[in-house]
DRENLOVO-560772 format. One record per residue (C-alpha): x, y, z. Coordinates in Angstrom, 1 decimal. Layout:
% residues N
<node c1="X" c2="Y" c3="Z"/>
...
END
This chain:
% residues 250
<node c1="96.1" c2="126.4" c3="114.5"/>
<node c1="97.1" c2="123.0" c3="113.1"/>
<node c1="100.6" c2="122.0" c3="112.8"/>
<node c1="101.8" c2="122.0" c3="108.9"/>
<node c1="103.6" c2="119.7" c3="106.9"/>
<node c1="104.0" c2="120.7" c3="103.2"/>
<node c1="104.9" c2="117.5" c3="100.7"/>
<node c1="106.4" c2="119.5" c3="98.2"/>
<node c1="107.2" c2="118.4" c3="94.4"/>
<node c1="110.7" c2="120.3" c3="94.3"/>
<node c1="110.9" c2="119.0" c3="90.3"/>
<node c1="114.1" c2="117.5" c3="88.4"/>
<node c1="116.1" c2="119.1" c3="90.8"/>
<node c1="117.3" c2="122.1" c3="89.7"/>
<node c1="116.0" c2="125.8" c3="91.0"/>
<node c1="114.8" c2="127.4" c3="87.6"/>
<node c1="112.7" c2="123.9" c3="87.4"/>
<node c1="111.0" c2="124.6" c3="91.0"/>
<node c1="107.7" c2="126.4" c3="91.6"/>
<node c1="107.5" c2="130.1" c3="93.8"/>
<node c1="105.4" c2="128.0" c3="95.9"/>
<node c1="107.8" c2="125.1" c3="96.9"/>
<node c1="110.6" c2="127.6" c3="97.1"/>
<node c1="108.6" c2="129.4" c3="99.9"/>
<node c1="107.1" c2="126.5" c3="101.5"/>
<node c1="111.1" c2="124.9" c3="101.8"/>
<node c1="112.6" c2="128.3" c3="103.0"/>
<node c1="109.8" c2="129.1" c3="105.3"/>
<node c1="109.8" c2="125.7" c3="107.2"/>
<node c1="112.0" c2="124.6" c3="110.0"/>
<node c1="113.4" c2="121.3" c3="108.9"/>
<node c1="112.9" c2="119.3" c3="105.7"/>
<node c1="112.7" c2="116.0" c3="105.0"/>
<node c1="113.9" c2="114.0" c3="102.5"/>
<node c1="115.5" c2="111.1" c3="100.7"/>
<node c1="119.2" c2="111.0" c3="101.0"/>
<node c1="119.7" c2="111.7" c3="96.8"/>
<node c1="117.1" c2="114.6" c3="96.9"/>
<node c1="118.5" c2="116.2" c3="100.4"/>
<node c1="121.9" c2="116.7" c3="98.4"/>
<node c1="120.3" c2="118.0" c3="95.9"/>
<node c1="118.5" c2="120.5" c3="97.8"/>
<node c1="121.7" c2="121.5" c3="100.2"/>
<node c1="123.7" c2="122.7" c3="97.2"/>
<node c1="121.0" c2="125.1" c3="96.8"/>
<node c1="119.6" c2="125.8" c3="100.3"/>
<node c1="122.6" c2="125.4" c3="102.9"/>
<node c1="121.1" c2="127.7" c3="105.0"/>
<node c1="118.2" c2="124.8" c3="105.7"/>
<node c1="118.0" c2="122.4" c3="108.5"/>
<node c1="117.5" c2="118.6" c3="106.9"/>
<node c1="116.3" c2="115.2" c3="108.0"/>
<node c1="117.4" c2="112.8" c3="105.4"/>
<node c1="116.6" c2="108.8" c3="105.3"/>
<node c1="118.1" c2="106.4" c3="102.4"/>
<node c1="116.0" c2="104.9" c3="99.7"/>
<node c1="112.9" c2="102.8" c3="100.5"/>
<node c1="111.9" c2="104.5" c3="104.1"/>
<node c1="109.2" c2="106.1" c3="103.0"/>
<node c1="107.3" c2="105.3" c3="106.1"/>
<node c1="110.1" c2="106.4" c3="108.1"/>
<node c1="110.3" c2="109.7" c3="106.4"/>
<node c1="106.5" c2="110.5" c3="106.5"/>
<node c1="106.3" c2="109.1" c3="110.4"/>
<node c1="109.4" c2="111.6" c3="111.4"/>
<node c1="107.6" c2="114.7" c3="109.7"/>
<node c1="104.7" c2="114.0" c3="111.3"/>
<node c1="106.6" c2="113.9" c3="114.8"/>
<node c1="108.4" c2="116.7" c3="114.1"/>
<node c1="104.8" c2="118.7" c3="113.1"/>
<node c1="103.0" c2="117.8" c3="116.3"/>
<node c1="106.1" c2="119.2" c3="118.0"/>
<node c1="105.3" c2="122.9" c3="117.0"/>
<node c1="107.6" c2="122.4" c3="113.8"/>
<node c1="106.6" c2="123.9" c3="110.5"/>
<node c1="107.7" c2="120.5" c3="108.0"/>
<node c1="108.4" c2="120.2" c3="104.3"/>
<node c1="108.2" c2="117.0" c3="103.3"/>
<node c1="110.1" c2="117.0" c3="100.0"/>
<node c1="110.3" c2="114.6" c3="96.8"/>
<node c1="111.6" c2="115.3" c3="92.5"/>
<node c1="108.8" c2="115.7" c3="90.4"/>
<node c1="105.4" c2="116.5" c3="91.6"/>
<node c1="104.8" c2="115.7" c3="95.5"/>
<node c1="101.0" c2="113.8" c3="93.9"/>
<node c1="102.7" c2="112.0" c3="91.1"/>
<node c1="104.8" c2="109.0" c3="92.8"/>
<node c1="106.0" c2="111.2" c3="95.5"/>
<node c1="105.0" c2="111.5" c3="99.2"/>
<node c1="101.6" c2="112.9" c3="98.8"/>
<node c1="99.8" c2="109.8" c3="99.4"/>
<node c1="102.0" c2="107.9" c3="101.6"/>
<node c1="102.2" c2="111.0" c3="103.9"/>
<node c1="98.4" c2="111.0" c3="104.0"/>
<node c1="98.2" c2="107.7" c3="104.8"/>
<node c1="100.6" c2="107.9" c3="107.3"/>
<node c1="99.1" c2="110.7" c3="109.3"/>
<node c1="95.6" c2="108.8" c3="109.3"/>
<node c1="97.2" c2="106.1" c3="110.9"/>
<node c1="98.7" c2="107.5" c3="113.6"/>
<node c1="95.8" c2="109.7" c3="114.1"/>
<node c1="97.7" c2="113.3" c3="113.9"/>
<node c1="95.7" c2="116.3" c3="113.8"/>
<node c1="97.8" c2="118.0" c3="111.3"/>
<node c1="97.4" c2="120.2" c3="108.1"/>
<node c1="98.4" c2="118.7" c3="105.3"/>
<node c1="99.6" c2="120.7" c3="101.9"/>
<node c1="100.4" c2="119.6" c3="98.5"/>
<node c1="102.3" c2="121.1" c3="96.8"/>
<node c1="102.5" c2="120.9" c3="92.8"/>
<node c1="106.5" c2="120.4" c3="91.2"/>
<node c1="107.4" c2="119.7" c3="87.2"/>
<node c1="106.8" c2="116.0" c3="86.9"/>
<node c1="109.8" c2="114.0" c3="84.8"/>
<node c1="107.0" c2="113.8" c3="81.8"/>
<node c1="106.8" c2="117.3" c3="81.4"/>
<node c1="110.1" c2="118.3" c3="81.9"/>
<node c1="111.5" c2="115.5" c3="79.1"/>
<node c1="108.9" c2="116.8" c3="76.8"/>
<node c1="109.5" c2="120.5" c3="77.0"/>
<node c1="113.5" c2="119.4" c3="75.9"/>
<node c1="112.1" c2="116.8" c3="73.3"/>
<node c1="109.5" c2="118.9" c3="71.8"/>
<node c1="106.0" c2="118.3" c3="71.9"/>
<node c1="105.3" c2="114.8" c3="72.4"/>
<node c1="102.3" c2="115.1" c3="74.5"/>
<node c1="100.5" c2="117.6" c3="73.1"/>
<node c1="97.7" c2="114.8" c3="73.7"/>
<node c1="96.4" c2="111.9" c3="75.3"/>
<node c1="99.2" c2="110.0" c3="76.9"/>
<node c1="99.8" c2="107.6" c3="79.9"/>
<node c1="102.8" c2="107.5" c3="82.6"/>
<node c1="103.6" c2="104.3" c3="83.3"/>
<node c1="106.8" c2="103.0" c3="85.9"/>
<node c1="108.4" c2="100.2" c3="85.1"/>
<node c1="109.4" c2="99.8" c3="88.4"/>
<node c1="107.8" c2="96.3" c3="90.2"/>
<node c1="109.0" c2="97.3" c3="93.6"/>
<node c1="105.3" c2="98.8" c3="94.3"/>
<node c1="103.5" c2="96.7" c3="90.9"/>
<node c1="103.6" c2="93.5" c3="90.0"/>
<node c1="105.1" c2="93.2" c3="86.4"/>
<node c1="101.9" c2="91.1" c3="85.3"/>
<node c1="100.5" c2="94.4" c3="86.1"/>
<node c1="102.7" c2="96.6" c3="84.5"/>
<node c1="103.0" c2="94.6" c3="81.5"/>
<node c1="99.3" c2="94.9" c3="81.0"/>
<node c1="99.0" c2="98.7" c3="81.6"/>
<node c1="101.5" c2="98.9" c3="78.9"/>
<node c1="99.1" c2="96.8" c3="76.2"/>
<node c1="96.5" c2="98.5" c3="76.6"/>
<node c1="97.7" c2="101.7" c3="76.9"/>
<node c1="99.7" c2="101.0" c3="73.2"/>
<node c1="96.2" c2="99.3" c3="72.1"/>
<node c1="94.0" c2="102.5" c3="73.1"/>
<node c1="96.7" c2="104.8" c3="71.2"/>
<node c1="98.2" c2="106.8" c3="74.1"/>
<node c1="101.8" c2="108.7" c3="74.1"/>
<node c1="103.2" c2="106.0" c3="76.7"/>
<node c1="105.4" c2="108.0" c3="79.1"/>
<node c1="107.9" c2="105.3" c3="80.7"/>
<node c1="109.5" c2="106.3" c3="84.2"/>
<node c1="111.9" c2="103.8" c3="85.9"/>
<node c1="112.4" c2="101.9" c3="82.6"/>
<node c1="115.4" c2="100.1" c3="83.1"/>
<node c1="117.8" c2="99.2" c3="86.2"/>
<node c1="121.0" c2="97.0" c3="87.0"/>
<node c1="118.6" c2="94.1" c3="88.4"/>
<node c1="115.5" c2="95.5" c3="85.4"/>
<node c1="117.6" c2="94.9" c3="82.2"/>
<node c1="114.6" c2="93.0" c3="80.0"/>
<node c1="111.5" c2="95.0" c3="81.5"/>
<node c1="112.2" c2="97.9" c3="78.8"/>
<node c1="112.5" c2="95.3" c3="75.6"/>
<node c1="109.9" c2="93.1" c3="76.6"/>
<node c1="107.8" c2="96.5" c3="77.5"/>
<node c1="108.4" c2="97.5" c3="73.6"/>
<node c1="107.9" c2="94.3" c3="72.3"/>
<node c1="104.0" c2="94.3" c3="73.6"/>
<node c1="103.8" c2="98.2" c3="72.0"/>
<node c1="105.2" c2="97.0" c3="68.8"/>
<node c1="101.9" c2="94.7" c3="68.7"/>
<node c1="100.0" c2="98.1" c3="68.1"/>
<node c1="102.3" c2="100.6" c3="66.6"/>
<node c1="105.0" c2="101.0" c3="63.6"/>
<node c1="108.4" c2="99.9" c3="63.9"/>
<node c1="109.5" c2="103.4" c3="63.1"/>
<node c1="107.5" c2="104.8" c3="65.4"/>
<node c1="109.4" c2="107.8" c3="67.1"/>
<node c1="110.8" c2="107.5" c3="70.9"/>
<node c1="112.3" c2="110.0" c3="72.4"/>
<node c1="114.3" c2="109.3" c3="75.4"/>
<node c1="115.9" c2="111.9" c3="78.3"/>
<node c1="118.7" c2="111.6" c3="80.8"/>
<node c1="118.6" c2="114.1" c3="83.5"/>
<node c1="116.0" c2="116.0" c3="82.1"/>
<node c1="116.1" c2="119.2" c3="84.1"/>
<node c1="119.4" c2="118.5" c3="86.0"/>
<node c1="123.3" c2="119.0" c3="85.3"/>
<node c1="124.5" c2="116.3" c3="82.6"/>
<node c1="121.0" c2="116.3" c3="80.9"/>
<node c1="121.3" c2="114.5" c3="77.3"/>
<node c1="118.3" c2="113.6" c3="74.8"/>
<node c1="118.0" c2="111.7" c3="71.5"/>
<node c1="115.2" c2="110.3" c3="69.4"/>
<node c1="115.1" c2="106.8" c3="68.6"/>
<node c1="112.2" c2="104.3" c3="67.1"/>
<node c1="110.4" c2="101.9" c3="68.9"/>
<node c1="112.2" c2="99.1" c3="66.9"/>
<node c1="116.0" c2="100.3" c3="68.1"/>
<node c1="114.7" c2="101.2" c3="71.7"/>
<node c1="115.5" c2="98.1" c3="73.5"/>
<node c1="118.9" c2="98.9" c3="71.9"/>
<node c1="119.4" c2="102.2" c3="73.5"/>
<node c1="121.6" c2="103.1" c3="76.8"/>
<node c1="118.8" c2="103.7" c3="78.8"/>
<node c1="118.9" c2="103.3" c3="82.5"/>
<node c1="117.0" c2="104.9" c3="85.8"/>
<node c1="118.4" c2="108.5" c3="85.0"/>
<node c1="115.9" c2="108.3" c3="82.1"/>
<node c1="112.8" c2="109.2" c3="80.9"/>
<node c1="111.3" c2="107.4" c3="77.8"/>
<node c1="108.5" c2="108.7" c3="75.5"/>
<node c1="106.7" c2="106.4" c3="72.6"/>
<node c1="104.7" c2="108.3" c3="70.4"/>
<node c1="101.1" c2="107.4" c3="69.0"/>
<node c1="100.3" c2="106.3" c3="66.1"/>
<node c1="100.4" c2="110.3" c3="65.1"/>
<node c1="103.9" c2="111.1" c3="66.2"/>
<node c1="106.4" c2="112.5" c3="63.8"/>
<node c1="109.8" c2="114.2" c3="64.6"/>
<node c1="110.2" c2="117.0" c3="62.5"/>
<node c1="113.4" c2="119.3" c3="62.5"/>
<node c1="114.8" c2="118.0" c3="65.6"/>
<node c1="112.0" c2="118.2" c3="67.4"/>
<node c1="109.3" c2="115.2" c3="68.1"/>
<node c1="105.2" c2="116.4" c3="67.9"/>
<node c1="102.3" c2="114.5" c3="68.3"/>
<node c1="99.7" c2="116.4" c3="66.8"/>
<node c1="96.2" c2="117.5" c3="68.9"/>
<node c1="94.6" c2="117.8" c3="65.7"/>
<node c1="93.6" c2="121.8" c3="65.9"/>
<node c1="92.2" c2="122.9" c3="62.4"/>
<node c1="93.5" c2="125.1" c3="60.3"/>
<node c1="91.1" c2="127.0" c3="58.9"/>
<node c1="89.2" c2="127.8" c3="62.0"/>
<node c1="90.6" c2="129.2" c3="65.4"/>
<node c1="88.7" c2="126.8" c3="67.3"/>
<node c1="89.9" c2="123.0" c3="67.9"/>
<node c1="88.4" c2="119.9" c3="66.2"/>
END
């Protein structure tokens, strides 16, 4: 039998947020490794665990140690927030394993992405089509990003911004409106979420106008609607466009 190594999307953070699945997948293997932020996270609510834990841009490093510790005999969860296929180890880990040619099983497994869990507290802002897009050039150049983000406004998607502003990032998020306001309303609704999913979460709606305005920072999750997005009683929709005198959709 292969050795395992589960990458497992653990969600925002918090256990009512995490999936049966990565529950038993972290409880049932012998070490798990993580970032630094994330193993805290995780200790509060597993103690009983044994960690590996690496700082903030060792990716590599993380995926090469689980892999090392797998061919050892070691059942290994490689954990991440979020969803483990949705900028989290997924990818890097496969890539990683092919390189150093490791006969091992790998298994993804699915966590609540910070799109989804914003939205659920915000209302129903992507009830349909929608992008995610990081603002974030670590990984992207921002020629790149800035592009993504035109024609994702031009083509009418819910943009869903992750990593939208930083202490060294402080334009990317106006400059990242500014080329949506090209192709939407000034009013059109924004709803942003801090900690979405973990202690301290807070959430407000703002318009795209006033959103290079808002205290945003990397804690947050920002949602633009489409051109259909209204916020009614609290709560910010963006309609599918079901009919109403038939049970079927249009």
């Amino acid at each position: 039998m292969k050795p395992k190594i589960y990458v497992v999307g653990f969600g925002p953070g918090e256990r009512p947020y995490m999936t049966q699945q990565a529950v038993d997948a972290m409880t049932q293997a012998d070490l798990v490794v993580g970032y630094t932020t994330y193993v805290r996270l995780l200790e509060k609510q597993f103690p009983e665990l044994q960690y590996y834990a690496t700082p903030m841009r060792k990716e590599a490093d993380r995926c090469r140690a689980a892999v090392e510790a797998a061919l050892t005999g070691k059942t290994v969860a490689l954990v991440s927030s979020g969803d483990s296929g949705i900028y989290g180890m997924a990818g890097v880990l496969l890539e990683i394993a092919a390189e150093m040619q490791a006969d091992v099983e790998v298994i993804a497994v699915a966590g609540v992405t910070a799109a989804s869990a914003a939205a659920a507290v915000l209302g129903a802002p992507l009830m349909h089509d929608f992008a995610v897009i990081s603002l974030s050039d670590c990984m992207t150049p921002l020629e790149q990003i800035y592009r993504r983000v035109a024609l994702a406004a031009e083509a009418d998607f819910v943009i869903c911004l992750y990593n939208p502003k930083s202490r060294s990032r402080t334009a990317y998020l106006a400059e990242a409106a500014k080329l949506i306001q090209q192709h939407r309303k000034p009013e059109t609704p924004v709803g942003i979420v801090r900690n979405a999913g973990r202690e301290g979460k807070r959430a407000w709606i703002t318009t795209l106008e006033k959103l290079p305005e808002e205290p945003v920072d990397m804690f947050c999750v920002v949602l633009v609607g489409n051109s259909q997005t209204y916020v009614q009683n609290g709560k910010m929709i963006t309609p599918r466009g079901y009919c109403v005198r038939r049970e079927e959709s249009c």
